[in-house]
BAKE-428156 format. One record per residue (C-alpha): residue in one letter; x, y, z. Coordinates in steps of 0.1 Angstrom, whole numbers, plus 5000, padded with zeros to 4 digits. Layout:
% BAKE-428156
aXYZ...
***
This chain:
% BAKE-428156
x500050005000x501150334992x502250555022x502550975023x504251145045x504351505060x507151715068x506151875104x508552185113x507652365143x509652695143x508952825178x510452485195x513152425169x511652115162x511551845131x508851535128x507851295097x503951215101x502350975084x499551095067x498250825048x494850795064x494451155054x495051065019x492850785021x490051075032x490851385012x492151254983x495751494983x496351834975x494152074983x491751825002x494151685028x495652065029x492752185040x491951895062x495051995080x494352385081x490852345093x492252085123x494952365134x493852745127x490952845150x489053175136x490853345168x494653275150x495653565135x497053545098x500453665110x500353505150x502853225150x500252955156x499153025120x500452735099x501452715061x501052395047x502752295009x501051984995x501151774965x498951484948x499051094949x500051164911x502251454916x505451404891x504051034880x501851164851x501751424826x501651764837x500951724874x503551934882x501652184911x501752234946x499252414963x499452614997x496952685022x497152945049x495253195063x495153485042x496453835057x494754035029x490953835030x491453725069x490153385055x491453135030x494153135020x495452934990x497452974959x498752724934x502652734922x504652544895x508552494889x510452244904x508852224940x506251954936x508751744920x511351864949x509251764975x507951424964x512051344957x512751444994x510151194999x507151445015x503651484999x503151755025x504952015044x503852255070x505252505086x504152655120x505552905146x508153175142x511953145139x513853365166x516153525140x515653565101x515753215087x515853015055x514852645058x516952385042x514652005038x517451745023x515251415025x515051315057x517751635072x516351925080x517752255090x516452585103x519652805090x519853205101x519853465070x520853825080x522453835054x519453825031x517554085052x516254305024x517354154993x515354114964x513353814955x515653764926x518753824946x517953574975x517653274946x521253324931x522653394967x520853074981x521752834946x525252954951x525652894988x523252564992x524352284975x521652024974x520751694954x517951604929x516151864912x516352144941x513152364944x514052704960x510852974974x511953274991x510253594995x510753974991x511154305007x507454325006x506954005022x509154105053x507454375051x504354175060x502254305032x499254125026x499354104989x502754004992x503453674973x506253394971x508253314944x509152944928x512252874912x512753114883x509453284876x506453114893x504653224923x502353144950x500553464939x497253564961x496253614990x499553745008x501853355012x504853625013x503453815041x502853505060x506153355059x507753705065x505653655098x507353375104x510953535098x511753295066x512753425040x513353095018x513052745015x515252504997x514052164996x515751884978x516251484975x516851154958x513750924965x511150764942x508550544947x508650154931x505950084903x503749814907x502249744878x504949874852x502749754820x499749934830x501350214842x503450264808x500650244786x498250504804x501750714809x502150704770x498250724763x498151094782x501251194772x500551184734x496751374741x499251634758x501951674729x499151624702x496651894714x495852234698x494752404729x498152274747x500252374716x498552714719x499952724752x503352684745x503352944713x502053284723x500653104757x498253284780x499053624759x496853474733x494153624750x494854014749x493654104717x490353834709x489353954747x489754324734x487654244705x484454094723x484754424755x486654164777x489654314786x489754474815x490654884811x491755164829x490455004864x487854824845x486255124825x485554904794x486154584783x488054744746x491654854750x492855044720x496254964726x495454594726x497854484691x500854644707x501254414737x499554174725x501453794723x502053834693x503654164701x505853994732x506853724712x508053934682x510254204700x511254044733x510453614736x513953484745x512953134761x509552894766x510452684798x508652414815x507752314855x509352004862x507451704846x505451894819x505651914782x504252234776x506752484779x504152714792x506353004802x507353274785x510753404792x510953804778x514053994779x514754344776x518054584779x518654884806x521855124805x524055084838x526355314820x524855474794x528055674788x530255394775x527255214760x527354964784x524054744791x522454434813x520154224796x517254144823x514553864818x511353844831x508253644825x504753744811x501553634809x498053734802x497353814837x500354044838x500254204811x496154294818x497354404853x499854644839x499354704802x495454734793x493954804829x496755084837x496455204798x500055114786x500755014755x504654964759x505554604761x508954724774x507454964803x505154664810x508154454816x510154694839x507354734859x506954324866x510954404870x510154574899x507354354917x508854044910x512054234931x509854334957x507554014957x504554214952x501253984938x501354124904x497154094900x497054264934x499554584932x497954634893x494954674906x495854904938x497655134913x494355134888x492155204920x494655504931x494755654894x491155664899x490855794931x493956084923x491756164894x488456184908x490156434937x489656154967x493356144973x496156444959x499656544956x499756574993x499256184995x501156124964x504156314974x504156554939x503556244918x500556294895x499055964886x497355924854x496455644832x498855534804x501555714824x504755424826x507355674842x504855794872x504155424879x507555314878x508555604907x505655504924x506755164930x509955224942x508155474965x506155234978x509155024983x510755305002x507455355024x508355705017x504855805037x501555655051x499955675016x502655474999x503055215033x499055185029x499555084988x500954744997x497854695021x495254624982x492854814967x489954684995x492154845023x493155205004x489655244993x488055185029x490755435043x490455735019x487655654996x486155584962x485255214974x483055224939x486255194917x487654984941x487554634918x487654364942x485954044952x485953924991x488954184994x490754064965x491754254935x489954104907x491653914873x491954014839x488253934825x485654134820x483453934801x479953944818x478253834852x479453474857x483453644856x482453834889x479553564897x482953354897x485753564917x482853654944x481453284953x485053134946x486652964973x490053224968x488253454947x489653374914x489053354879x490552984888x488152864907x485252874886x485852994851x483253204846x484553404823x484753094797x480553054807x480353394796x482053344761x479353064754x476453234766x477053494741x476453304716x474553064728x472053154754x471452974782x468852994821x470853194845x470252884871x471752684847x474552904843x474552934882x475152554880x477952514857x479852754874x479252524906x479852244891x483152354876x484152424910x483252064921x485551904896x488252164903x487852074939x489151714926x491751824901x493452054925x493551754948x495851584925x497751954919x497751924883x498152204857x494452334845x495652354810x495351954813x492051944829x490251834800x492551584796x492451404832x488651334829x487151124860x487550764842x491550864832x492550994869x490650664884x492450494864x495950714867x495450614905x494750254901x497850254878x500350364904x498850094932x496150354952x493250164956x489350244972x488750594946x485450504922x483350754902x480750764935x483650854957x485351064933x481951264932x481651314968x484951384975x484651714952x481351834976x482751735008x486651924994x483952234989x481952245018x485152215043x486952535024x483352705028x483252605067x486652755067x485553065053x482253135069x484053025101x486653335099x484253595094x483453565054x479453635046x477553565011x475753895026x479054085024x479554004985x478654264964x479054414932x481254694921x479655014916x481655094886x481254754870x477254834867x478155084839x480554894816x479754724789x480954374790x480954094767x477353994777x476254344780x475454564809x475154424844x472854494875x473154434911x469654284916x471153974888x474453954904x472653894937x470453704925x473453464908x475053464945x471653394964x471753064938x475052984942x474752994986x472152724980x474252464965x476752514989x475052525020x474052135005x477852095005x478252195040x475951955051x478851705042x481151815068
***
């Protein structure tokens, strides 16, 4: 019988334990499941986000690096920015990392006297001191750390920023080269905590049973990965696809969410990336589809002698929304210093985009001024003001700027203008503005993301193809439902079409874990649900709280105009199905 394992590392007492965790398993599936198992059992609502009791908890999938493309791990905390929770997905090399050092989870509790970086070498384990990385830029810490810890296997390295030590609540961590643990404040969390970094490494593997079987469902998934459009889509232009079709049908979000049509859309498009700065597609460990695209651009360190650095920094669709079409640049190389910037500070890139469209607003609707802004006047389309602003907020030069790193929710219930503040259950919303179920979606999700739910895809076929609202109300819940599953196994959505119920019961079977059938499958999805909603509703979140943006009622999105009495309506429906999922646990 197969047997998982957690990693147990008590900060506080300076102590190390292996758990076996296989009943959990057994109960929640993996992933996210057993995650939040764990978070439920050991953060009361009276933990504070940032209180040392507060654990951080790192889990991967009973087919996490076996398979195609299940190449995640997935986090849960309690999130500093929502005071809920708190969970956020991440690629690279750390769900390979920790399955070789022979964990499927690893949590995290207390606070380290001094600041710390941990160091996981299968079964050693060390809590190492790191003054010297007080400060440094995310980017810095990883070449210090891959220099200075030399480890075995394919090492997985996650540190934090500035803003993370800063204990910013949108702060995020960062995986490897470019992915992160994005929303929800992970960085701020673990700056709590006084670690800056983990480094996790290791040599194990686990035996196949059933080598034949295995091999031929291995090879059968393997060529539906490498032979499909949608996946080879991904690895061309990748998420950047989506800029300019989104433009085209009012779907892409605008100056703070003005309109859904930015005119600028063809020249940062992916097409536009690709052509003037794509230097590399790279892949998480275990996947072939090279998802990641690598841009580089060149900055003068001594513009006298004509000398240059060549920096490279990734892109997607969300980050080029968050600082291209929503803050009005069209400059694919004033896009990329800015993500230059966060990724240094370990800002969530979603988050501080859309704190910096809601202060644009504000400064230019008169609710905050130069006096607030130190001189700097912000307007839309302006690169240059943005780029000072950030390292002002970096520098805390005053309140205003120390507030900025708090989200848009925060700023906008301190100085005002809450009606162009665009967030969902306190969290700055994602780059679609394609109709009700997109907000229907980041309101009711469990982290309140466009990944929880895709609404924003229901939208797109409802335009075309009308359809009830309940039954729209119903495929947005029941994508949920399946995601609750899929995450469970911390695979990659792009391959979620791909790992249909009968392939993963069958990718389980194949690898020797027994007692999963379509029934239990099912169920597991409902109950995964209905314990993140317990969570939730038990740390102060309220379906009565959720509500619609002011501003969104007056744009014109892909469906059309919007209401508040439909939106509330689509939330009143969707609190019905899950108070039947509640019932579960």
């Amino acid at each position: 019988m197969r047997r998982f394992y957690m990693l147990d590392i008590d900060l506080t007492n300076n102590k190390k334990e292996t758990i076996d965790v296989t009943d959990l398993f057994k109960e929640w599936l993996g992933g996210t499941g057993v995650a939040t198992k764990l978070l439920v059992d050991s953060c009361s609502p009276d933990i504070d986000p940032f209180a040392p009791e507060a654990p951080v908890i790192f889990a991967i999938g009973p087919l996490n690096n076996m398979f195609p493309v299940i190449t995640k791990t997935v986090c849960l905390f309690k999130s500093p920015l929502t005071g809920n929770l708190g969970e956020s997905h991440a690629g690279g090399r750390l769900g390979l990392s920790l399955y070789e050092a022979g964990y499927h989870v690893l949590r995290i509790k207390g606070k380290a006297k001094e600041p710390s970086y941990i160091v996981v070498k299968n079964d050693q384990v060390e809590v190492k001191q790191a003054y010297s990385l007080k400060g440094m830029s995310a980017l810095a810490t990883e070449r210090v750390l891959r220099d200075r810890e030399h480890g075995i296997g394919k090492r997985s390295i996650v540190r934090i920023g500035p803003a993370g030590e800063r204990l910013s609540p949108i702060a995020c961590a960062i995986v490897d080269s470019s992915r992160h643990f994005g929303r929800l404040g992970l960085g701020g969390v673990l700056g709590s905590k006084n670690i800056k970094a983990l480094i996790i490494s290791g040599n194990k593997y686990w035996r196949l049973i059933d080598r034949k079987l295995y091999n031929s469902l291995y090879h059968r998934i393997y060529k539906q990965v490498v032979e499909s459009e949608a996946m080879a889509k991904y690895h061309d232009l990748g998420t950047a696809m989506n800029v300019v079709p989104l433009s085209i049908i009012n779907g892409l979000p605008t100056r703070n969410f003005s309109q859904g049509f930015f005119e600028g859309a063809d020249k940062i498009s992916g097409e536009a990336f690709a052509e003037k700065h794509l230097a590399q597609q790279i892949a998480c460990a275990g996947c072939q589809i090279g998802c990641i695209h690598m841009a580089t651009f060149r900055e003068a360190f001594d513009k006298k002698h004509h000398m240059y650095k060549t920096i490279k920094v990734s892109y997607d669709h969300e980050l080029i929304f968050s600082w291209g079409s929503n803050l009005s640049i069209d400059s694919t190389e004033t896009i990329l210093k800015l993500l230059q910037i966060v990724e240094k500070q370990g800002w969530d890139a979603i988050s501080m985009g859309g704190t910096l469209a809601w202060a644009t607003d504000a400064f230019q609707h008169g609710v905050i001024s130069e006096k607030h802004t130190l001189g700097e006047v912000l307007k839309f389309g302006d690169g240059e003001t943005y780029l000072r602003v950030l390292t002002k907020i970096a520098r805390s030069e005053n309140e205003f700027y120390s507030d900025l790193e708090k989200g848009a929710d925060f700023c906008a219930r301190k100085y005002g203008a809450t009606e162009n503040s665009i967030v969902f259950g306190k969290n700055e919303a994602p780059g679609y503005v394609t109709g009700i179920n997109a907000f229907l979606g980041y309101a009711t999700g469990v982290r309140h993301s466009h990944l929880d739910s895709a609404g924003y895809s229901i939208d797109q076929k409802i335009a075309s193809n009308p359809a009830p609202f309940e039954e729209q109300i119903n495929s947005l819940y029941n994508e949920a439902i399946w995601r609750m599953v899929f995450n469970s196994l911390v695979g990659c959505l792009f391959a979620r079409k791909i790992y249909d119920k009968e392939t993963v019961l069958e990718a389980l079977k194949s690898v020797g874990i027994e007692g999963w059938n379509s029934k239990s499958i099912d169920e597991i999805g409902h109950k995964i649900h209905g314990l993140k909603y317990k969570f939730k509703l038990d740390n102060g979140f309220s379906f009565d709280k959720l509500t619609l943006p002011e501003k969104l009622t007056n744009v014109y999105t892909t469906t059309g105009k919007l209401s508040k009495e439909a939106f509330r309506k689509g939330v009143e429906l969707y609190r019905s199905l899950v108070e039947k999922d509640l019932e579960l646990v």
